[in-house]
Each structure stands twice: as structure tokens, then as C-alpha cells.
TIRODREN-90522 format. One record per residue (C-alpha): x, y, z; residue in one letter. Coordinates in steps of 0.5 Angstrom, whole numbers, plus 500, padded with zeros to 3 digits. Each point is the difference from the previous one (the first is absolute). Example, Ala and Ser with C-alpha at 12.3 -4.5 7.8 and 13.67 -1.06 7.14 Angstrom:
BEGIN
<r><xx>525</xx><yy>491</yy><zz>516</zz><res>A</res></r>
<r><xx>502</xx><yy>507</yy><zz>498</zz><res>S</res></r>
***
This chain:
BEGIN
<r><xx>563</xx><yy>906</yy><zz>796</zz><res>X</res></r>
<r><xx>494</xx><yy>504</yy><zz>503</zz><res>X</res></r>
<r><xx>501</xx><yy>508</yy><zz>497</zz><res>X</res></r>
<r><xx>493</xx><yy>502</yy><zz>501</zz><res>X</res></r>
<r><xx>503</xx><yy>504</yy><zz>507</zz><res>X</res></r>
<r><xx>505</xx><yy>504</yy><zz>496</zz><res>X</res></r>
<r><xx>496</xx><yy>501</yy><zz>494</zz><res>X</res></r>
<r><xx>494</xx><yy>503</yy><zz>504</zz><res>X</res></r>
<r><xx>505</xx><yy>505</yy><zz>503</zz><res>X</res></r>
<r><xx>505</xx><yy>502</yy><zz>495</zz><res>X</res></r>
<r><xx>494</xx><yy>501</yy><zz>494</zz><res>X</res></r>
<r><xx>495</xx><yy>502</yy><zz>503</zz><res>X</res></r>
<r><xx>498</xx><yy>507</yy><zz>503</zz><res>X</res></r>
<r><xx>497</xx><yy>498</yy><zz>507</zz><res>X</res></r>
<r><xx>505</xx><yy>504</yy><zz>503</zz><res>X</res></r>
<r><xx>500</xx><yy>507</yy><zz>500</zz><res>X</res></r>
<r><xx>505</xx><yy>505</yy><zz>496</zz><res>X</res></r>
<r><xx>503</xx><yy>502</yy><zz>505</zz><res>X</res></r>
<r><xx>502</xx><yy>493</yy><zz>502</zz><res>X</res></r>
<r><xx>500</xx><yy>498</yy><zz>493</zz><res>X</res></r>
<r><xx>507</xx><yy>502</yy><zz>499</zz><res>X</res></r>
<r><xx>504</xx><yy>500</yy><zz>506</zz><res>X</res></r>
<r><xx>505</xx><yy>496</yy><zz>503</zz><res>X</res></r>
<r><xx>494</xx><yy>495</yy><zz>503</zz><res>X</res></r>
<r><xx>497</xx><yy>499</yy><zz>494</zz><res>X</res></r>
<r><xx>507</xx><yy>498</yy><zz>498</zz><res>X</res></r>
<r><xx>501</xx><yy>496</yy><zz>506</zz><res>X</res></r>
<r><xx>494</xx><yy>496</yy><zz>499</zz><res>X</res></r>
<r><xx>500</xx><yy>498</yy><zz>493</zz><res>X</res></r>
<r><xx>507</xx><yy>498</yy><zz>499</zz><res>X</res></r>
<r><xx>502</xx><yy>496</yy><zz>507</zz><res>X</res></r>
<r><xx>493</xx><yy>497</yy><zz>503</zz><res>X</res></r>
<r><xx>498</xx><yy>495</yy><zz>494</zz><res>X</res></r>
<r><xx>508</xx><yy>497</yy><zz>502</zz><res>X</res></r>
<r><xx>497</xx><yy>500</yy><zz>508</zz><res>X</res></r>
<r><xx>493</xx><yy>498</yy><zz>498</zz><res>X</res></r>
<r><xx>501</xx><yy>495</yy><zz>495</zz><res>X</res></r>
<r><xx>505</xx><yy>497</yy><zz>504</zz><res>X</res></r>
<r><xx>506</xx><yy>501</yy><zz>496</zz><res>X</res></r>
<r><xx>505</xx><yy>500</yy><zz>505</zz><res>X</res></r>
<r><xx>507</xx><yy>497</yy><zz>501</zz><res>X</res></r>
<r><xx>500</xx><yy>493</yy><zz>501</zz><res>X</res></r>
<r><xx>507</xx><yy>496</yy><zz>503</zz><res>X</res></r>
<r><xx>502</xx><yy>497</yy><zz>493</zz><res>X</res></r>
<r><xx>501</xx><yy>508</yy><zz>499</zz><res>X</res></r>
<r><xx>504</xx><yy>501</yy><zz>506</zz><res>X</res></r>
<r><xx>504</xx><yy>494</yy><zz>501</zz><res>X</res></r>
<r><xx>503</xx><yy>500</yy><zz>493</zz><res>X</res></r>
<r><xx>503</xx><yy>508</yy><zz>502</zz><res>X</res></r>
<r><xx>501</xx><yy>498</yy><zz>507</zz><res>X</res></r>
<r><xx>505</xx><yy>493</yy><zz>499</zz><res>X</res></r>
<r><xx>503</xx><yy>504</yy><zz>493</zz><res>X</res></r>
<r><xx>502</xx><yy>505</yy><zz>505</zz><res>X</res></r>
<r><xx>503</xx><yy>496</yy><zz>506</zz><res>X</res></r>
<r><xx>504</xx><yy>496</yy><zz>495</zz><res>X</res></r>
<r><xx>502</xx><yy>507</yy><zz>496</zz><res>X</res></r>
<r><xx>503</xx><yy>502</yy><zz>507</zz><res>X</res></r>
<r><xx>504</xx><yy>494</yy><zz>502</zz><res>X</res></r>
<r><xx>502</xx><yy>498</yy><zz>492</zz><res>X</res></r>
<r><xx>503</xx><yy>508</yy><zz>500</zz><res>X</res></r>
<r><xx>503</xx><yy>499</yy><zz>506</zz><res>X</res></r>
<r><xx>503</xx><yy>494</yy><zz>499</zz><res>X</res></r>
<r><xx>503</xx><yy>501</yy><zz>492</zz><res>X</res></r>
<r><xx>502</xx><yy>508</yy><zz>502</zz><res>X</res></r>
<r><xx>504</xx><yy>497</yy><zz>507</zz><res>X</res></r>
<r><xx>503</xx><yy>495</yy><zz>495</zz><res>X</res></r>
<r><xx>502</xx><yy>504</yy><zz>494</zz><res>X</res></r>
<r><xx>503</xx><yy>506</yy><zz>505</zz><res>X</res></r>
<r><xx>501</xx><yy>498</yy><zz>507</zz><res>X</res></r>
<r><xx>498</xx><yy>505</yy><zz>505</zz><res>X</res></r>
<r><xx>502</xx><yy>507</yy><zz>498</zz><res>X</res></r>
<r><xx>498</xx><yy>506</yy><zz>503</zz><res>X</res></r>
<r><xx>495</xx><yy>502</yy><zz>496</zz><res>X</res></r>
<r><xx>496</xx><yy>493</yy><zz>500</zz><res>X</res></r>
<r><xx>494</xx><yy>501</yy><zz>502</zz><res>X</res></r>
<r><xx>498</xx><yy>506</yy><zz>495</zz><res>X</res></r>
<r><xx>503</xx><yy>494</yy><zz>494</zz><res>X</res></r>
<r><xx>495</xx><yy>495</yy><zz>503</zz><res>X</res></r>
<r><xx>494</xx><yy>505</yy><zz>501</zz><res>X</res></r>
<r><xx>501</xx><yy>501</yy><zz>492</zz><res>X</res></r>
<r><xx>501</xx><yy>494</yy><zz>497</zz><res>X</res></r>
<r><xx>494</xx><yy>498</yy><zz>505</zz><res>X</res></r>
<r><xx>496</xx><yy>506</yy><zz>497</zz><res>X</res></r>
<r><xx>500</xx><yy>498</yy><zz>493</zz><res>X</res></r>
<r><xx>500</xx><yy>491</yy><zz>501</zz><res>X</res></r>
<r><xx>494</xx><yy>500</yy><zz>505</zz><res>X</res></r>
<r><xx>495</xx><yy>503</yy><zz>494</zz><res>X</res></r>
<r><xx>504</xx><yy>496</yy><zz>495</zz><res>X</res></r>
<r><xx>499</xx><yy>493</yy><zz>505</zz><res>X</res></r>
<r><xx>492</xx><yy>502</yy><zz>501</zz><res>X</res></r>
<r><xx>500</xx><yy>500</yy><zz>493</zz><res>X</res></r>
<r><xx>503</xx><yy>494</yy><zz>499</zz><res>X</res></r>
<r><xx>496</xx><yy>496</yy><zz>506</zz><res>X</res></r>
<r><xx>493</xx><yy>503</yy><zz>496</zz><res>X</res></r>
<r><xx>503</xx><yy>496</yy><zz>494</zz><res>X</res></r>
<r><xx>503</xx><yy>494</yy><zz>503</zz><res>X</res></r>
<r><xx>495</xx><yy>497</yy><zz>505</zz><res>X</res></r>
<r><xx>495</xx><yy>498</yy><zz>495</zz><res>X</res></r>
<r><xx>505</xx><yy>497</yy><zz>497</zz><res>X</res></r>
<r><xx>503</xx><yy>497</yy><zz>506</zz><res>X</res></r>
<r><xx>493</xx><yy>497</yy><zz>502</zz><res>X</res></r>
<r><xx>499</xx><yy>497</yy><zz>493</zz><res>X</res></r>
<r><xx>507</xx><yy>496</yy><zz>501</zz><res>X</res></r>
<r><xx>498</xx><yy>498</yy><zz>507</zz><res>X</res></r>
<r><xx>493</xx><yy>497</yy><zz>497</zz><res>X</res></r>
<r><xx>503</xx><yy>497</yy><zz>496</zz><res>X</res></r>
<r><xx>507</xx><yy>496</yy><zz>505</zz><res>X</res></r>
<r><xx>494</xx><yy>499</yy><zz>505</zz><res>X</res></r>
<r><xx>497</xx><yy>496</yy><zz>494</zz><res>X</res></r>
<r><xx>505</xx><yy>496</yy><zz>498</zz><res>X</res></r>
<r><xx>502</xx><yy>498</yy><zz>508</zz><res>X</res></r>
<r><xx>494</xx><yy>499</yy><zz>502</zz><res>X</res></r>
<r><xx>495</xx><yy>500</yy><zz>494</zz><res>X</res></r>
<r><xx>496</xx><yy>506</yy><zz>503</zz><res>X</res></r>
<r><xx>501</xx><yy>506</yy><zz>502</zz><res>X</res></r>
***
């Protein structure tokens, strides 16, 4: 990783000192390695999030309906148990899809001899 950008700016003072310590200075030295050094969100980062989400909503759903039928105050019961098992689900997906992919691996190679 290339961090010459950022050490030049925050360790050395090329700047003047008005600049020095100001809300820029700040700005450039904490966010621009991320944006230069190309560290930015990538799908596998997102996907999980997203599919953990879609699933969250409609397994809340389906679970609060079961369990209460549709009392008046449905919605606020599923907006609650939404809030609290997406984070959870997204968790999970982090945890579950490497191992999901090592077990498909290893079925597609006892089918058919390579995955």
C-alpha cells in the first residue's frame, strides 16, 4: 500500500500553519489515503449488507404475522424486530458465506470432480 501521499502531508510541514491545523488539513490527511489508495467499498462488502437486509425484512415479516396475526400495531412490531435482526443477519452473512463457499467447493468436487 502506497502511503508516501499521506506521510508527506500529515508529517511534514509544507503547509503553512494557518493550514497546519485546520478542518483541511484534517480532511486531507484522514480521508484521501482511502480515496488515493483505492480502498474503497468493493460488492463482496455491499452484497452481504444488502441480501442480509432483504432477507431481515421478509423473514420479520413472515415470523411477526405468524406469531400475532395483524394487530393494529403491526407495523411498529415488525419495524422492531427488523431493526434488531438486520444488523444480526448482516453479521451472519460476514460469518456464513466463506463457509458457505468452501462447502459448495467441495459438493461441486464430489459431483464432478472440480469445482
Amino acid at each position: 500500500m502506497n502511503m508516501g501521499l499521506w506521510k508527506n502531508r500529515a508529517h511534514t510541514n509544507t503547509r503553512p500553519e494557518s493550514e497546519c491545523c485546520g478542518a483541511s488539513f484534517l480532511l486531507d490527511t484522514l480521508i484521501d489515503p482511502f480515496t488515493e489508495n483505492n480502498m474503497k467499498l468493493k460488492p463482496q462488502h455491499i452484497q452481504p449488507v444488502i441480501m442480509a437486509g432483504i432477507m431481515a425484512f421478509l423473514m420479520t415479516g413472515f415470523i411477526t404475522w405468524l406469531n400475532l396475526g395483524l394487530p393494529s400495531n403491526f407495523i411498529a412490531l415488525w419495524a422492531r424486530a427488523f431493526i434488531i435482526a438486520w444488523p444480526l443477519a448482516a453479521m451472519a452473512a460476514y460469518i456464513a458465506i466463506p463457509i458457505a463457499q468452501k462447502a459448495t467447493r467441495k459438493i461441486l468436487t464430489a459431483l464432478y470432480g472440480t469445482a
